[in-house]
C-alpha positions as CSV (number, residue, x, y, z in Angstrom):
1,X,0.0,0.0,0.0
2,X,2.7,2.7,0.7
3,X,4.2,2.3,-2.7
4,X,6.2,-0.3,-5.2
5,X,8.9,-0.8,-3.5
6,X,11.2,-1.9,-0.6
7,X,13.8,-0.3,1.3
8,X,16.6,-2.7,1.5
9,X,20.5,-2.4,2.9
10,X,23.1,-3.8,0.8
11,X,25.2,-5.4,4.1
12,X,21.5,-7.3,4.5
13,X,22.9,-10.6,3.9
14,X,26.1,-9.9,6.3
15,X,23.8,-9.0,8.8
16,X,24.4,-11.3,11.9
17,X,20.6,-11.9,12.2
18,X,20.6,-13.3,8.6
19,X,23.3,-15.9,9.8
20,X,21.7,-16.8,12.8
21,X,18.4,-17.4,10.8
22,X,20.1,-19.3,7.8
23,X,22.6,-21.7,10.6
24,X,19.0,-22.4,12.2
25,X,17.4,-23.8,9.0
26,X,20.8,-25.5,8.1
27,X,21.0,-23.1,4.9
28,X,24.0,-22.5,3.2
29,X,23.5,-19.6,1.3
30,X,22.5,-16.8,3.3
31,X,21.1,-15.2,0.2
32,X,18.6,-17.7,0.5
33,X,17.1,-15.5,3.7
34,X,17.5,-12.4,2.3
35,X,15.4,-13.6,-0.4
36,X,12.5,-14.8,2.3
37,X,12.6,-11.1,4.1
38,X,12.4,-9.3,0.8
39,X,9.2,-11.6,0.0
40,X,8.1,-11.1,3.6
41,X,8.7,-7.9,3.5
42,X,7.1,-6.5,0.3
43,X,3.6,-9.4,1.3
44,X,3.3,-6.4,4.8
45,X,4.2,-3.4,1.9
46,X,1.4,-4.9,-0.3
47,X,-0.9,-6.0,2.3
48,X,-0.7,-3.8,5.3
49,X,-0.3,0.0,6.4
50,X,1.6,-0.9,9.5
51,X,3.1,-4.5,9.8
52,X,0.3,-5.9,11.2
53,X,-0.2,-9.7,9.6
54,X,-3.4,-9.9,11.2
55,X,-4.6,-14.0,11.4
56,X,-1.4,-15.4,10.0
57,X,0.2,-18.1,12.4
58,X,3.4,-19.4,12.2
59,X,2.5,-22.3,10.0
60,X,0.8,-19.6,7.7
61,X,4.0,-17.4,7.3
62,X,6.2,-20.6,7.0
63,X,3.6,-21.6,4.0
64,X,4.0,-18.3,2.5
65,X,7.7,-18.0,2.5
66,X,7.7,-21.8,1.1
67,X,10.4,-22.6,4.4
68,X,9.6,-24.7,7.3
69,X,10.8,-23.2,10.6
70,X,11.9,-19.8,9.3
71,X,8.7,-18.1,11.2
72,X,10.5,-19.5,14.2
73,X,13.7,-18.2,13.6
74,X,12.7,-14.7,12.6
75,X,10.5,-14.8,15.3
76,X,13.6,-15.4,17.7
77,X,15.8,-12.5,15.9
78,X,13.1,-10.3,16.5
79,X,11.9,-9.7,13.1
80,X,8.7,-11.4,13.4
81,X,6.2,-11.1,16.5
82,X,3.4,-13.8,16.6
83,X,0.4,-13.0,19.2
84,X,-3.3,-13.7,19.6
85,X,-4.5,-12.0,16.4
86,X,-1.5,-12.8,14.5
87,X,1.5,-11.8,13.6
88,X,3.6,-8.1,13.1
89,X,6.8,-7.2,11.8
90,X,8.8,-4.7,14.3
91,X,9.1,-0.9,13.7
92,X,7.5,-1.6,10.1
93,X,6.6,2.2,9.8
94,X,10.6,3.4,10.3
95,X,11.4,1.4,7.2
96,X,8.6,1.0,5.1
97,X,6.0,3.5,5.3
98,X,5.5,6.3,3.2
99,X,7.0,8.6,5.3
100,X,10.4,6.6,5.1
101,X,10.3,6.0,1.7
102,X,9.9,9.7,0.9
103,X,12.6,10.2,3.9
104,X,15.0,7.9,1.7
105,X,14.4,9.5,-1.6
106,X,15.2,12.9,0.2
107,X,18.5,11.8,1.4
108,X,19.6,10.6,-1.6
């Protein structure tokens, strides 16, 4: 909803969060997760003003990302929150909202 696109850093994949996640799922290639958080990531852009992933459960998110387990391990990084109506994705609005989009362009 706040636009076509996703605000992403190029150290992503060196990111020691990405290597936690990708030595949790026994994945080699740590491009591999950097590929699930873009397609997480742009799924809340498309589908939500604020993060919010209201009704999906773990086994939902794991579906959607086509990886058993990785809701669990981004869950335990702290990029993914599951509760009773669902799931949300941490300070969503810094990074992807309008607001930061527009605040990215600017600096540029």
């Amino acid at each position: 909803m706040a636009g076509d696109w996703i605000k992403m850093r190029n150290n992503l994949g060196s990111d020691p969060r990405v290597l936690v996640i990708a030595d949790k799922l026994r994945v080699k290639d740590s491009d591999l997760i950097v590929g699930k958080l873009w397609r997480l990531w742009s799924y809340a852009d498309e589908h939500t003003t604020d993060g919010n992933l209201r009704l999906q459960t773990p086994e939902a998110v794991d579906r959607m990302l086509g990886m058993r387990g990785i809701s669990q391990a981004l869950a335990e990084v702290g990029w993914l929150i599951f509760d009773n109506d669902g799931a949300y994705i941490p300070n969503f609005e810094e990074h992807h909202s309008a607001s930061a989009k527009r605040r990215m362009v600017d600096q540029q």
